[in-house]
N, C-alpha and C positions, 0 to 999 in steps of 0.2 A: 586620501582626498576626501573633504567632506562631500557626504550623501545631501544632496538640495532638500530633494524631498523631506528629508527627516527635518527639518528647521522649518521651527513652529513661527508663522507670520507675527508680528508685532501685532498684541490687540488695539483696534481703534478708540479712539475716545467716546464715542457711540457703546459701541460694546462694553467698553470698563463700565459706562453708567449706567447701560442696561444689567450687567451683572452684579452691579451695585445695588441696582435696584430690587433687586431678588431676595436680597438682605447677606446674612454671614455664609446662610448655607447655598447659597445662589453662586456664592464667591467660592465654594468650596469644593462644589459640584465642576465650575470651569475650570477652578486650577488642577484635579483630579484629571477631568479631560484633555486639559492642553499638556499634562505632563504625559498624560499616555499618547500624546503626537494627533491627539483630536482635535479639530478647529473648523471654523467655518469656511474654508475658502476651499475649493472642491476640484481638485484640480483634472479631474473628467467624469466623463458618467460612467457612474459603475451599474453594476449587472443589478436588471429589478427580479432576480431569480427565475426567468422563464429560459426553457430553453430555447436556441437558434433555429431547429427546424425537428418537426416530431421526434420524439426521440421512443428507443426501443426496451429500456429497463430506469429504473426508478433508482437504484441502490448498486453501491457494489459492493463486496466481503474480496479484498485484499492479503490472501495469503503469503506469507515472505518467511523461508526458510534461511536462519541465516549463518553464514558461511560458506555457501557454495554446494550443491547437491549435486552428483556426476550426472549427469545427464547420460552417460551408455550405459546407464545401469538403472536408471527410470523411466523415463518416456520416449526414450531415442536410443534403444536398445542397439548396441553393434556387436551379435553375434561372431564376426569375424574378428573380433579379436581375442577370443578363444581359439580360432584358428593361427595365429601369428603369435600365441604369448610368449613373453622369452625372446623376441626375435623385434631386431631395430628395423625401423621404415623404411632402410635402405630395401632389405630383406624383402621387401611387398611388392604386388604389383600397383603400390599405389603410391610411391616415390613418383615414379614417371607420372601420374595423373596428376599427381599436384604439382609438379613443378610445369607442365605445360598450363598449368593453371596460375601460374605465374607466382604460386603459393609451393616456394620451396622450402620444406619445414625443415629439410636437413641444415640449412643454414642459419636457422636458431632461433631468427625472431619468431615465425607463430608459435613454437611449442613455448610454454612458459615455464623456464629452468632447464630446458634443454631435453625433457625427457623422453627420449627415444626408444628405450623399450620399451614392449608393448606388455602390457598388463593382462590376462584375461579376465572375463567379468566374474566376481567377483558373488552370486546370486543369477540364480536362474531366470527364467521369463516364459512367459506365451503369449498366447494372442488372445484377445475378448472383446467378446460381443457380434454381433452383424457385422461390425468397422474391422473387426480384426485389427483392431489395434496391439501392437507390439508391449507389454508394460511390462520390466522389472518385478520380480519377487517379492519385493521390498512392500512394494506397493500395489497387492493384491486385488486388496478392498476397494483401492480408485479405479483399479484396472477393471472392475463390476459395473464401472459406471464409463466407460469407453463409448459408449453408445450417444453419451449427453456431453461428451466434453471435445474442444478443436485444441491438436497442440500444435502449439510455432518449433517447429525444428532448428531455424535458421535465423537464431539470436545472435549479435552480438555486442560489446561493450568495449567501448575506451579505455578500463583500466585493468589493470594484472593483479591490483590488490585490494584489501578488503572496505578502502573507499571506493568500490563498487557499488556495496550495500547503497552508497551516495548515491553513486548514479543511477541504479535504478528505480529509484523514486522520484527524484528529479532533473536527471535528466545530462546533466553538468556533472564534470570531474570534479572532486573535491579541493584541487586547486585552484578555483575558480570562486570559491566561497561558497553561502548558505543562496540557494534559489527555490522559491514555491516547490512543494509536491504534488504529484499526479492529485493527493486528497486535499490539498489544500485549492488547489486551481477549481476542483470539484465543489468545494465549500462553496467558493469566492463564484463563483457562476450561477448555483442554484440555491442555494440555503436550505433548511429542512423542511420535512413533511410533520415534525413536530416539533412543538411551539416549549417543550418542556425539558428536550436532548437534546447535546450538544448536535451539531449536524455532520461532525467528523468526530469520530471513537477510535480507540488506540491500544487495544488487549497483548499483554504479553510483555514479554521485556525487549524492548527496543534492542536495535543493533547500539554496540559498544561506542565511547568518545572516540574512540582509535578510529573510529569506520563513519561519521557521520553523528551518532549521539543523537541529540532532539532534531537537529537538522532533518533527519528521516523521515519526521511527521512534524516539521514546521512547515511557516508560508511565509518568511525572509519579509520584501518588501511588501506582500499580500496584506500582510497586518494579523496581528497577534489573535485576533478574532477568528480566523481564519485555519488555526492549527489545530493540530488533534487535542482530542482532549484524553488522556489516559487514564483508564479505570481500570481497577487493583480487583481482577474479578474474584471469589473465594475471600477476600479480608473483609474484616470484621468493621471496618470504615472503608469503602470502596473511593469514597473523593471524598479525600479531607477538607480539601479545601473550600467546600460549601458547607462545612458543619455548622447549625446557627452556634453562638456564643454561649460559652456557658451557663446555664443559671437562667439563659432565656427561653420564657415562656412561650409556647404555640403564638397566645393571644398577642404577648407584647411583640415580635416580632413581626405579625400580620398586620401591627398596628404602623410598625417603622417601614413597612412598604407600602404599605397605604401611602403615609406621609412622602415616600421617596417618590413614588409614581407622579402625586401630586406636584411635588417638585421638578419632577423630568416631564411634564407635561409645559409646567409654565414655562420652562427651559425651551420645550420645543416651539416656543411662540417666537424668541428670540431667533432660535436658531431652524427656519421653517423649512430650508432648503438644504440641511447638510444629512449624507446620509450614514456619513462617519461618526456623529451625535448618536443618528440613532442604532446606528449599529454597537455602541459605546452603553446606550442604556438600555439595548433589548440584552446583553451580557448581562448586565444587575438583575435584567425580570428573569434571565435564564437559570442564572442560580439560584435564585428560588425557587425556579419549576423542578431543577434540579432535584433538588431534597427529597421530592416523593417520588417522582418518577423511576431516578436512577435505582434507588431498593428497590423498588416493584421489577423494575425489568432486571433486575439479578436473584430474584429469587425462581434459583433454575428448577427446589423443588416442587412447584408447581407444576411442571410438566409431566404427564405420564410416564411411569416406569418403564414402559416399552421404548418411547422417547428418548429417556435417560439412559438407555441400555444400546440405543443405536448408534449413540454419542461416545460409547465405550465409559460414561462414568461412574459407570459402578465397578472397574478393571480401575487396579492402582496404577497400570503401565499408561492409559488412555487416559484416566481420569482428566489429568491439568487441563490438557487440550483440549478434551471436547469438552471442559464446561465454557472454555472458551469459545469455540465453536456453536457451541447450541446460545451462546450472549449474544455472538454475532448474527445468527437469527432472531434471538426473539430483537434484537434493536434496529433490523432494516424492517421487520417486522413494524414498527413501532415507527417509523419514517425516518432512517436514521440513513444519511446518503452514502457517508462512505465512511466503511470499518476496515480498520487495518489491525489483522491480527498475527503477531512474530512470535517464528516458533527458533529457540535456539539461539536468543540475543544475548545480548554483554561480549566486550574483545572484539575476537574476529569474529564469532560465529561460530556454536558448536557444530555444525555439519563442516568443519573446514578438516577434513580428513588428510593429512599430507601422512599417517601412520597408521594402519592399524582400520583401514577402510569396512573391512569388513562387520568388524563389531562394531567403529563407530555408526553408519550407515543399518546395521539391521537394527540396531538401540533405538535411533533415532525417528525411523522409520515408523517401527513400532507404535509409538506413541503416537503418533502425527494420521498413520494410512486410515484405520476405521476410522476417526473421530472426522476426518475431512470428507472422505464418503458418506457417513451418514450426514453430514451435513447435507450434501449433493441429495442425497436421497430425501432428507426432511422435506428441503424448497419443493422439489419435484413434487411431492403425495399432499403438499400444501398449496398449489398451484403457486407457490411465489418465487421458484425458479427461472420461468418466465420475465419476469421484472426484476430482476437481482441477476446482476454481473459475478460471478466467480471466476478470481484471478489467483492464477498457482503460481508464482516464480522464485530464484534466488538470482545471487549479484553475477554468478557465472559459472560453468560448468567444472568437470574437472578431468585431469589430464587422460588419452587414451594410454600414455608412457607411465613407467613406475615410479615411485617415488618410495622406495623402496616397499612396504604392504600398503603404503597408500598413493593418493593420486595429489598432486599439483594443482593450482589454481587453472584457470583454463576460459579464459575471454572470448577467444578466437569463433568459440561456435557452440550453442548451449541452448537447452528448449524452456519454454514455459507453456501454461495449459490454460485456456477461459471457457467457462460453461455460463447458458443462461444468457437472459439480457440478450435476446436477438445473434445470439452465436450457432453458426449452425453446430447440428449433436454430429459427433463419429466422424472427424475428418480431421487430416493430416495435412499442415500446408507446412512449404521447406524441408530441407535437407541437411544435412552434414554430409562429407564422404562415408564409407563403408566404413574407418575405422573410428571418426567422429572427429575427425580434428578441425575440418573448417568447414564455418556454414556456407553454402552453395548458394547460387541464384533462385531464390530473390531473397537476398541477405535482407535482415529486418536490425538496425539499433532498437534498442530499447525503449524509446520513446512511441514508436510504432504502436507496442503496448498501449500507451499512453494514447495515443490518438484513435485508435482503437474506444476504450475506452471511453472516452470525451464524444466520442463521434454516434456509441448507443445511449449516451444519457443524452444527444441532443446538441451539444455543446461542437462549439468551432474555436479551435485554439487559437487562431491569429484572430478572433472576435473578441476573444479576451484580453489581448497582450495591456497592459498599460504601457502609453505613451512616456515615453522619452526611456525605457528600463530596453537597453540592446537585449533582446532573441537571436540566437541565431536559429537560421532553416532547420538544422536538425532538430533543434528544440521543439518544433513545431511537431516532427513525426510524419507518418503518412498513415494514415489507416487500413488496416488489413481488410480490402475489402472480400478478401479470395475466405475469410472466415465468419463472415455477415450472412444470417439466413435474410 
């Protein structure tokens, strides 16, 4: 079926002689525009960047493990299944709990693949901090910072497989096609705090075509403006695609924006009331601001050694991640709204452990626990934790049953963690059962996240929706407020 929207109106005969009137490059500039789906007819008001009602943080830093991270073995630690391992759920006292719970797993659909024995864990745990928070071995270093972070215990998700990675960014099963993401809705609501960066950033390799691909960090019918922009942190050309042209000079190309400005000025005479125009030629001024900004804000050696050392990148294990990590500071730094940085992308997802959990999980780990904590800790001792949302999650848990040394995909019940940005520090909201299979009252889908989210920068998700594009209710989320200081 064709998309309405995408079908560019028929220009009027006004218009053709006003863009005639402009001369060749007047004509060259609207057909540029109407082929990127730009035009003058506006078909509602879009967002003038303010937020709906005060809002609590400024930025967020979107962490995404991908593949699938067990969740009884990180932040929803299930001690009893060291007590059960070897032994199927019949075996438990907690067959009868969940089937009075209407959640009988012996009959197949919640476990995903059927895995019924029980696995013990896999890595040790204790408790940290005042919160006494529960944390995995794995993740030591976060477990330091228990005190500043709320985890959602009582996740879950629509799919069994690793178009998950889909759905928790936006929202929709991936048979439903490409829809906005949590940072693209974020873009398309508030725009940035700098006139020079993109206002959505993308570090890391994305989740796999198999899983979602650009979809992850696109904005579907949002508009192309609207999507992340990915930057190659550590390469020796970080965005290619704003390099000036070869052979040109500083001067002559300061001179060709000159002359473009001038032209997208007289252009805005014509076109006074669209703001898809102008959202179309503040893209041209941006890659130009591009050029010097983006080197500046990746040149991580600038920061102190101490700094570089918190990040783990002076350790070959830490390194990758935390210069990513300390990017995604120094750019919410710099008024950058929303960073989305993946650790583990291409395929499924290297944390998708179905073998061999143990090594995959302590490998992974490694690399990823100090460089995300000292992140935690940078914002905090820079007061810009306060204003900057941190968000920990992957696409779903993984199974309490074996899969033979590893665990199965696992939808059914699975945590993620937010610090910062108006979130209160040291508190646990939701459940699993005792051995982790299903999340308990008050169940949260993943968009919950997501309204979360939208609800500390300010922003009301059904204030945003565009007219005539079907939402459904859960799209929309609910906001945790039981994790709002």
């Amino acid at each position: 079926m064709t998309d309405s929207s995408r079908i560019t109106p028929a220009l009027s005969r006004r218009t053709f002689l006003a863009d005639t009137g402009m001369g060749f490059t007047g004509l060259a500039l609207s057909a540029l525009l109407w082929q990127d789906g730009v035009g003058r007819a506006q078909e509602h008001t879009l967002p003038d960047g303010r937020p709906h009602f005060t809002p609590k943080a400024k930025s967020v830093i979107w962490l995404f493990m991908c593949g699938g991270v067990s969740h009884v073995e990180s932040f929803d630690v299930k001690p009893e299944l060291n007590r059960y391992a070897g032994r199927t759920i019949q075996d438990t006292p907690y067959r009868d709990v969940l089937r009075a719970e209407g959640r009988d797993v012996i009959a197949g659909n919640p476990v995903h693949g059927n895995r019924h024995t029980l696995m013990g864990l896999n890595t040790g745990y204790r408790r940290y901090g005042q919160s006494g928070l529960m944390v995995g071995d794995w993740w030591r270093h976060v477990g330091e910072c228990a005190d500043d972070i709320a985890v959602v215990r009582s996740l879950w998700t629509n799919h069994n497989d690793h178009g998950a990675q889909l759905t928790w960014h936006t929202g929709r099963h991936p048979r439903e096609g490409a829809f906005p993401t949590i940072g693209s809705w974020i873009n398309y609501g508030l725009g940035t705090l700098n006139q020079n960066l993109p206002q959505y950033v993308v570090l890391g390799t994305p989740t796999g075509d198999c899983c979602g691909g650009s979809w992850t960090h696109g904005a579907a019918y949002l508009g192309a403006e609207h999507a992340g922009v990915r930057l190659n942190v550590g390469a020796a050309n970080p965005l290619p695609f704003v390099r000036p042209a070869a052979g040109l000079q500083p001067e002559e190309q300061a001179a060709e924006l000159g002359l473009l400005g001038r032209l997208n000025r007289l252009s805005g005479i014509d076109y006074p009331d669209d703001p898809q125009l102008r959202a179309r030629i503040r893209a041209y001024e941006l890659a130009a601001g591009m050029q010097a900004a983006v080197p500046e804000t990746l040149q991580l050696e600038r920061e102190t050694e101490a700094t570089r050392r918190l990040y783990g990148i002076n350790n070959g294990t830490t390194q990758n991640f935390g210069q990513l990590c300390l990017t995604a500071r120094r750019l919410v730094e710099r008024g950058v709204r929303f960073v989305q940085v993946f650790h583990g992308g291409g395929g499924g997802g290297a944390w998708d452990a179905h073998s061999g959990i143990r090594t995959n999980h302590g490998q992974l780990s490694a690399q990823v626990d100090l460089p995300i904590a000292g992140l935690l800790k940078d914002l905090k001792q820079r007061g810009l934790l306060d204003e900057t949302l941190v968000v920990w999650g992957t696409e779903f848990g993984r199974t309490p049953g074996a899969q033979g040394d590893g665990r199965d995909h696992h939808p059914q019940g699975f945590c993620a963690w937010l610090a910062g940005g108006g979130i209160k520090r040291g508190v646990v909201h939701g459940a699993t059962d005792e051995l982790g299979f299903q999340a308990l009252e008050p169940r949260h889908y993943i968009t919950d996240i997501h309204a979360t989210v939208l609800c500390q920068l300010g922003l009301d998700a059904r204030r945003l929706e565009i007219p005539g594009r079907r939402r459904l209710d859960i799209d929309y989320g609910r906001p945790i407020r039981e994790i709002m200081a």
